[in-house]
C-alpha positions as CSV (number, residue, x, y, z in Angstrom):
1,X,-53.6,-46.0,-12.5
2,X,-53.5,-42.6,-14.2
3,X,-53.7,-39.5,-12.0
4,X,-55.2,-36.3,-14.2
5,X,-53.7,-32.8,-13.5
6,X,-53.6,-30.1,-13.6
7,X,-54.5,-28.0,-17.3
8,X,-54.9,-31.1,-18.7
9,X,-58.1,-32.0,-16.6
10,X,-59.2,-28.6,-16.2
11,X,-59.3,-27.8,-20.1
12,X,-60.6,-31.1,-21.8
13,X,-61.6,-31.4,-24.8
14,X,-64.7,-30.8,-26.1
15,X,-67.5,-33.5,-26.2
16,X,-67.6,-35.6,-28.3
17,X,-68.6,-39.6,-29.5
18,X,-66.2,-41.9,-27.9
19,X,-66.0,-43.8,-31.0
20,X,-65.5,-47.6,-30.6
21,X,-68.9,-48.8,-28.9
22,X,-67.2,-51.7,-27.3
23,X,-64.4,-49.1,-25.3
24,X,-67.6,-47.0,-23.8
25,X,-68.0,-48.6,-20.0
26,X,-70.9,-49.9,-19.0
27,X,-70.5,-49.4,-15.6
28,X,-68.7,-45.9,-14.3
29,X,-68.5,-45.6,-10.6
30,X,-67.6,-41.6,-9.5
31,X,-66.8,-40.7,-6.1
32,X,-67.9,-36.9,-5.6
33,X,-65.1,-35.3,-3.9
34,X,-64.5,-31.9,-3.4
35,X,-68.0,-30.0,-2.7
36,X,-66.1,-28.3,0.7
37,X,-62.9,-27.1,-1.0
38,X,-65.0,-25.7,-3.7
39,X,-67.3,-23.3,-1.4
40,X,-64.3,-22.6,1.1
41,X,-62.2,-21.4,-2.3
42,X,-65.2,-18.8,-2.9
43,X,-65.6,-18.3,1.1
44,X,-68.8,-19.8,1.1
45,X,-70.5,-22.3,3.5
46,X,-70.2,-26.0,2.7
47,X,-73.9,-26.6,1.7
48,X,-73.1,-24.0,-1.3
49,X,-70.8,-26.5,-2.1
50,X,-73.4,-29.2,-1.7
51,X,-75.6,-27.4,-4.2
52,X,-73.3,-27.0,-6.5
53,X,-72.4,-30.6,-6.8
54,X,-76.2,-31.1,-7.0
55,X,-75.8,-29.5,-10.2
56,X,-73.0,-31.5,-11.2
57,X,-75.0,-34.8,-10.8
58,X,-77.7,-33.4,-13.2
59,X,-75.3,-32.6,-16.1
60,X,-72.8,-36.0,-15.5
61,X,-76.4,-38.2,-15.6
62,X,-77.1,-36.5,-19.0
63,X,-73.3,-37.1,-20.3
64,X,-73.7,-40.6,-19.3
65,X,-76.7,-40.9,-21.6
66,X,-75.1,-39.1,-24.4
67,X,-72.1,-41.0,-24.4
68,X,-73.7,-44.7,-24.2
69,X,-73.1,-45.3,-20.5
70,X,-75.8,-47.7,-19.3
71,X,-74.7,-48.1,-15.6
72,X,-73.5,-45.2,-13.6
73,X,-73.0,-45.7,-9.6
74,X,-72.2,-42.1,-7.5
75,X,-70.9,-41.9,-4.2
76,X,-73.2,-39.7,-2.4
77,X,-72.9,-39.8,1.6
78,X,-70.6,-42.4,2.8
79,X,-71.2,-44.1,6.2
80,X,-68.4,-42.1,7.8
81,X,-69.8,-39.0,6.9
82,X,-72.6,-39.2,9.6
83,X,-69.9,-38.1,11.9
84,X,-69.5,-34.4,10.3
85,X,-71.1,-31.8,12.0
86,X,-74.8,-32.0,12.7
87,X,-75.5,-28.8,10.8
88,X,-73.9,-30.2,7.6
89,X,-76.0,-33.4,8.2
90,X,-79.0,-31.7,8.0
91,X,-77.9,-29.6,5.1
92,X,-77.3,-32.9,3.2
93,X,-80.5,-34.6,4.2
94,X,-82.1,-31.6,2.9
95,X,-80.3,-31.6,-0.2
96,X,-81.5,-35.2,-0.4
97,X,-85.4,-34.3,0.1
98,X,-85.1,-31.8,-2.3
99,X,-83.9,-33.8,-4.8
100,X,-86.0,-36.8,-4.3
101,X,-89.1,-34.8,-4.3
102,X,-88.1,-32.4,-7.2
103,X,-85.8,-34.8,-9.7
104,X,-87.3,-37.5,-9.9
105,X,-89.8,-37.3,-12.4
106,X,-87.6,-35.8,-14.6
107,X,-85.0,-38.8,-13.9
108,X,-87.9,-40.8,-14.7
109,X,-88.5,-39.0,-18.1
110,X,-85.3,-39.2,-19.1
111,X,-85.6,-43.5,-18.4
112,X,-83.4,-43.4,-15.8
113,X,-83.7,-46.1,-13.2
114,X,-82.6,-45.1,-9.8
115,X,-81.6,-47.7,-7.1
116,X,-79.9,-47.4,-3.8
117,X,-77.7,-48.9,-1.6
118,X,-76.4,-48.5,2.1
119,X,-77.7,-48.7,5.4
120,X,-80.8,-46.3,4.5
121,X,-81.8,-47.2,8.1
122,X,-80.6,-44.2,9.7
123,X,-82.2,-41.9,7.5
124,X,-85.6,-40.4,8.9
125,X,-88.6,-42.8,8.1
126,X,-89.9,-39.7,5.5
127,X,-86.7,-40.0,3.8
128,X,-86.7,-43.8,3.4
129,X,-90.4,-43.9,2.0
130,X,-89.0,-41.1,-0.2
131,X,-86.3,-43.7,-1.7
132,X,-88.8,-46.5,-1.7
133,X,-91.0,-44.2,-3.9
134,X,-87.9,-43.4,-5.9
135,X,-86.9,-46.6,-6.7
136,X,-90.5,-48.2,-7.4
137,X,-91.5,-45.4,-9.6
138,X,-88.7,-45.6,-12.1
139,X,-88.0,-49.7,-11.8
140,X,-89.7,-50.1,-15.4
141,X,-86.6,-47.8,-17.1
142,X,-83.9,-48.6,-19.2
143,X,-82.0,-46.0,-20.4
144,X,-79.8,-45.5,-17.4
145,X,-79.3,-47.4,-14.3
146,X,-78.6,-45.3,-11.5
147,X,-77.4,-46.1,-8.2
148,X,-76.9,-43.3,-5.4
149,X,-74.7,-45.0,-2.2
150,X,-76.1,-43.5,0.6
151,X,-74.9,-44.2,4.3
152,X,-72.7,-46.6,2.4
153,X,-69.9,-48.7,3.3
154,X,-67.9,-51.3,1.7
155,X,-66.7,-53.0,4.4
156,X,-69.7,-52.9,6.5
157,X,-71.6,-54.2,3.4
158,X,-69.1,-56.8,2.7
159,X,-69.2,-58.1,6.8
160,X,-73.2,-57.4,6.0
161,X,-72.8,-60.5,3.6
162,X,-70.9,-62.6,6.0
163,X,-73.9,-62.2,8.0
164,X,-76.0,-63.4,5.6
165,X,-73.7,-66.2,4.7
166,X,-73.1,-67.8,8.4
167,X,-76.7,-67.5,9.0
168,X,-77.6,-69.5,5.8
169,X,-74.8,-72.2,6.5
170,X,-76.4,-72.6,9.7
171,X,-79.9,-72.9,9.0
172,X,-78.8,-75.6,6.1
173,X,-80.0,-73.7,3.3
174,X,-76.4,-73.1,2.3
175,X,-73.2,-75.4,1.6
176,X,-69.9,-73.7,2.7
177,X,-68.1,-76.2,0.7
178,X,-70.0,-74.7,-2.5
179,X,-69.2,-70.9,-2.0
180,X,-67.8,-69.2,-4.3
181,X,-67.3,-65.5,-5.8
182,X,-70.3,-65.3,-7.6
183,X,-72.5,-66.4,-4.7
184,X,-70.7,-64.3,-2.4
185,X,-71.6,-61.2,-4.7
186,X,-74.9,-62.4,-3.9
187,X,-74.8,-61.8,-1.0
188,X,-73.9,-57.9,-1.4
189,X,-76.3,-54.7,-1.6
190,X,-75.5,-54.9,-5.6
191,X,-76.9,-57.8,-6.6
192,X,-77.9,-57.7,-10.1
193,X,-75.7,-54.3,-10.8
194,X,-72.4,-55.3,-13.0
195,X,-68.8,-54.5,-11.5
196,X,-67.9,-50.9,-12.4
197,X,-65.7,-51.1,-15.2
198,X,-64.3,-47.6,-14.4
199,X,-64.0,-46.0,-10.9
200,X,-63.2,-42.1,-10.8
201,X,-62.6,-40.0,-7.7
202,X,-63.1,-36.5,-8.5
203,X,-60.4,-33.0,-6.3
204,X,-56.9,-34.8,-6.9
205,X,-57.6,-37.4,-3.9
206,X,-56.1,-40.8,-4.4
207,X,-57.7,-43.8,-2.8
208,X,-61.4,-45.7,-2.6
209,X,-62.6,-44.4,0.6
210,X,-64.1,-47.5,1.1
211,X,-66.6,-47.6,-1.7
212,X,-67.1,-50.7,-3.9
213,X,-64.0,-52.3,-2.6
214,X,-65.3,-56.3,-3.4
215,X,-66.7,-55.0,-6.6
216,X,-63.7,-52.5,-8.1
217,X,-61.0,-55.5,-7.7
218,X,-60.4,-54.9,-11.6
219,X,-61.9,-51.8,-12.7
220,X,-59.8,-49.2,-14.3
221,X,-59.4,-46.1,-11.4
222,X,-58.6,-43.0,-12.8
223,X,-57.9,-39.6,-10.2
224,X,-59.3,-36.2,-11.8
225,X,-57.7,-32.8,-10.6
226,X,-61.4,-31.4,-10.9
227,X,-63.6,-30.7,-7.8
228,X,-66.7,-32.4,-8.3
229,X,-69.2,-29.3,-8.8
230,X,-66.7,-28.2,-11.9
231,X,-66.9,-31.7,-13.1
232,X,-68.8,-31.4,-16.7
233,X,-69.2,-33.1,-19.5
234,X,-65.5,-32.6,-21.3
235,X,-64.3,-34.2,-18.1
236,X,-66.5,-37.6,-18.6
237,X,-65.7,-38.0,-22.2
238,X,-62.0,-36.9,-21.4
239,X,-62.2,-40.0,-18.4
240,X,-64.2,-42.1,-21.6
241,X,-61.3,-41.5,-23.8
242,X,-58.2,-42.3,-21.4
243,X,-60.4,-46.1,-20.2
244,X,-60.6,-46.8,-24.3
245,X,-56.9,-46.7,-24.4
246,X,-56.4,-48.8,-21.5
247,X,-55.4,-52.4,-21.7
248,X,-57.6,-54.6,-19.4
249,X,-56.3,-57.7,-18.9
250,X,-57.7,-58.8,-15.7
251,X,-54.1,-60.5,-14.2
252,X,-53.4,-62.6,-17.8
253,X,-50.5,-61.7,-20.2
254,X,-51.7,-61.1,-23.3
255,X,-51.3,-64.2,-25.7
């Protein structure tokens, strides 16, 4: 676990290839922190903050394309975060309208697949045929899998797939006995989406906030001293660069 400060993560380098193909992740999971700081620092109000992170999604999509990422997972509205104020509620479901009426098609242009994952229950029924739409009208793409976590939580969706399990033991269509990790994974919101190989967190923060917690168990984390709407494209290579010279082992020694 590497924590990023200071200088060093606010003047990265330049960027540039990542070199070895088989060091690029295929899976980097970024939680957005820092939108509030950011506008409070500039004595503005919290959805300027918002905004500006929008903007900060646009250009770390396009440096995950550049730089061979295939699977990129962002951390948008967390289940807890239904308890902020209303006002910044509504600023963030309106920040969320926006987007998925006015990005979309250009995600979809770019091949970027979008999926989503949470309890999308709670949002208005406008807003959940919005995300239907999303996700339907870029499912043929390939370029980029992208998945926003909305109204997520780990360990909701982890007791979620408990659920799912105890109700299938006791209708008989599944065998306790035989239950094992991969079935278990099954039973979670990111079926079909590989474990993140790298998890970032964005303002100088250091823990998971309950995000991905099952499906991080052995990706690399890596803290950034950056608040997430001044996160750009020197600071994903930069977080590129520091996984490549990582040793993963997964719990073995090596030989």
């Amino acid at each position: 676990m590497v924590v990023a400060r200071g200088a060093a993560a606010r003047q990265a380098p330049e960027p540039a290839a990542t070199g070895d193909a088989g060091r690029v992740p295929a899976h980097v999971a970024i939680i957005m922190d820092g939108n509030g700081r950011w506008a409070a620092a500039r004595d503005l109000p919290r959805v300027a903050g918002h905004r500006a992170g929008a903007q900060a999604v646009r250009r770390t999509i396009e440096a995950a394309i550049r730089n061979g990422v295939t699977w990129l997972t962002l951390y948008a509205f967390s289940s807890e975060n239904w308890r902020r104020p209303v006002s910044e509620v509504l600023d963030l479901t309106g920040l969320l309208r926006h987007y998925l009426r006015n990005e979309v098609a250009e995600l979809a242009r770019q091949g970027v697949r979008l999926r989503f994952i949470g309890d999308l229950s709670r949002f208005d029924p406008d807003v959940q045929a919005d995300l239907r739409a999303a996700a339907r009208d870029t499912a043929a793409n390939t370029r980029l899998n992208l998945t926003i976590a909305l109204s997520y939580g780990a360990r909701a969706e982890i007791v979620e797939a408990a659920r799912r399990i105890a109700a299938a033991a006791r209708s008989g269509t599944l065998d306790p006995a035989g239950l094992d990790e991969a079935a278990f994974g099954a039973m979670l919101t990111t079926d079909g989406i590989p474990d993140p190989d790298l998890v970032l967190r964005t303002s100088g923060e250091q823990r998971l906030s309950n995000f991905l917690l099952w499906q991080a168990a052995y990706a690399e984390l890596l803290f950034l001293d950056v608040l997430w709407p001044d996160f750009a494209e020197q600071h994903f290579v930069a977080a590129l660069e520091q996984f490549a010279r990582r040793e993963r082992r997964f719990g073995a020694r090596p030989g």
